[in-house]
C-alpha positions in Angstrom: 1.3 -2.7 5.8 -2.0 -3.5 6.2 -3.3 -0.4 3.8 -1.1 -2.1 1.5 -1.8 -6.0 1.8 -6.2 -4.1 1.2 -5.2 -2.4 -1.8 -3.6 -5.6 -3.1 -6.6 -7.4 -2.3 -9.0 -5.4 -4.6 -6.7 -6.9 -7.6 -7.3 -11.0 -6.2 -5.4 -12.9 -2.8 -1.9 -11.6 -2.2 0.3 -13.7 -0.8 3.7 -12.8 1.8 5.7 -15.3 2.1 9.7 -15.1 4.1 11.9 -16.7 2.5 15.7 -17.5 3.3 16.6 -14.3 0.8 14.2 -12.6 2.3 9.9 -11.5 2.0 8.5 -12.2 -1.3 4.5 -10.7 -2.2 2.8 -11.9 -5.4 -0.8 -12.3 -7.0 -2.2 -14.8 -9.2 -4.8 -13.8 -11.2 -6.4 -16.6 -13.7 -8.5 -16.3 -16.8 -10.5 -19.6 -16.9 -12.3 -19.1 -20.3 -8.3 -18.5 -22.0 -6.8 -20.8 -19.8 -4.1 -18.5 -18.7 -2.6 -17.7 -15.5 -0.7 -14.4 -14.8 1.2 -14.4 -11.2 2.8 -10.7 -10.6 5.2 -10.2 -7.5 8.3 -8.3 -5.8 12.0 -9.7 -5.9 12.6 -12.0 -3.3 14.9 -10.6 -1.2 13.1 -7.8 0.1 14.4 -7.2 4.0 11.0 -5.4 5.4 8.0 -7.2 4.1 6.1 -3.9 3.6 8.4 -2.8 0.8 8.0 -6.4 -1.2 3.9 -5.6 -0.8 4.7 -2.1 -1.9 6.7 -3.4 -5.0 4.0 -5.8 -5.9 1.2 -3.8 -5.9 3.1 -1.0 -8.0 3.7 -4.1 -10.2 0.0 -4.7 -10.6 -0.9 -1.4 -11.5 1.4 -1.1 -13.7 -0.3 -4.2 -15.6 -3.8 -3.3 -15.8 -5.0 -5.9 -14.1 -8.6 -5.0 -13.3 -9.6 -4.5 -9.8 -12.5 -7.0 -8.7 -15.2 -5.9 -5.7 -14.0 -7.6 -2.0 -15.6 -10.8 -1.0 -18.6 -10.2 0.0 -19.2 -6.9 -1.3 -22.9 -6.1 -2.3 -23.5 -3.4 -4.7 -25.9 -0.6 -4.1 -29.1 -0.4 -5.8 -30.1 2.8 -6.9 -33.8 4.0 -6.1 -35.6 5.2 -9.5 -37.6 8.6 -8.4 
């Protein structure tokens, strides 16, 4: 699950939430010079919360959303020689 829920986070913040039907996982991903907001996510009644992660990120791949660095992440800088 947690390979998952790190491969869902290069796309933005997941979320997992368990519902009375069951575990829900979705994504909001927001284009603030558009104004639009796109949330992707699994059914809702999923009974294992790993397989409503698993639908989700298979969701967002399947949308092109791009992939955005980690928090935190510093890029390398190559060294001229």
């Amino acid at each position: 699950m947690d390979d998952l829920l790190a491969a869902l986070s290069l796309y933005g913040n997941p979320k997992l939430i368990k519902m009375e039907t069951g575990w829900w996982c979705f994504i909001e991903s927001a284009d603030q010079d558009v104004g639009a907001k796109l949330t992707i996510g699994s059914e809702i009644r999923h009974t294992h919360p790993a397989h409503a992660i698993s639908e989700c990120l298979q969701r967002v791949e399947a949308s092109g959303l791009p992939k955005h660095p980690p928090s935190g992440f510093i890029p390398l800088q190559r060294l001229r020689t």
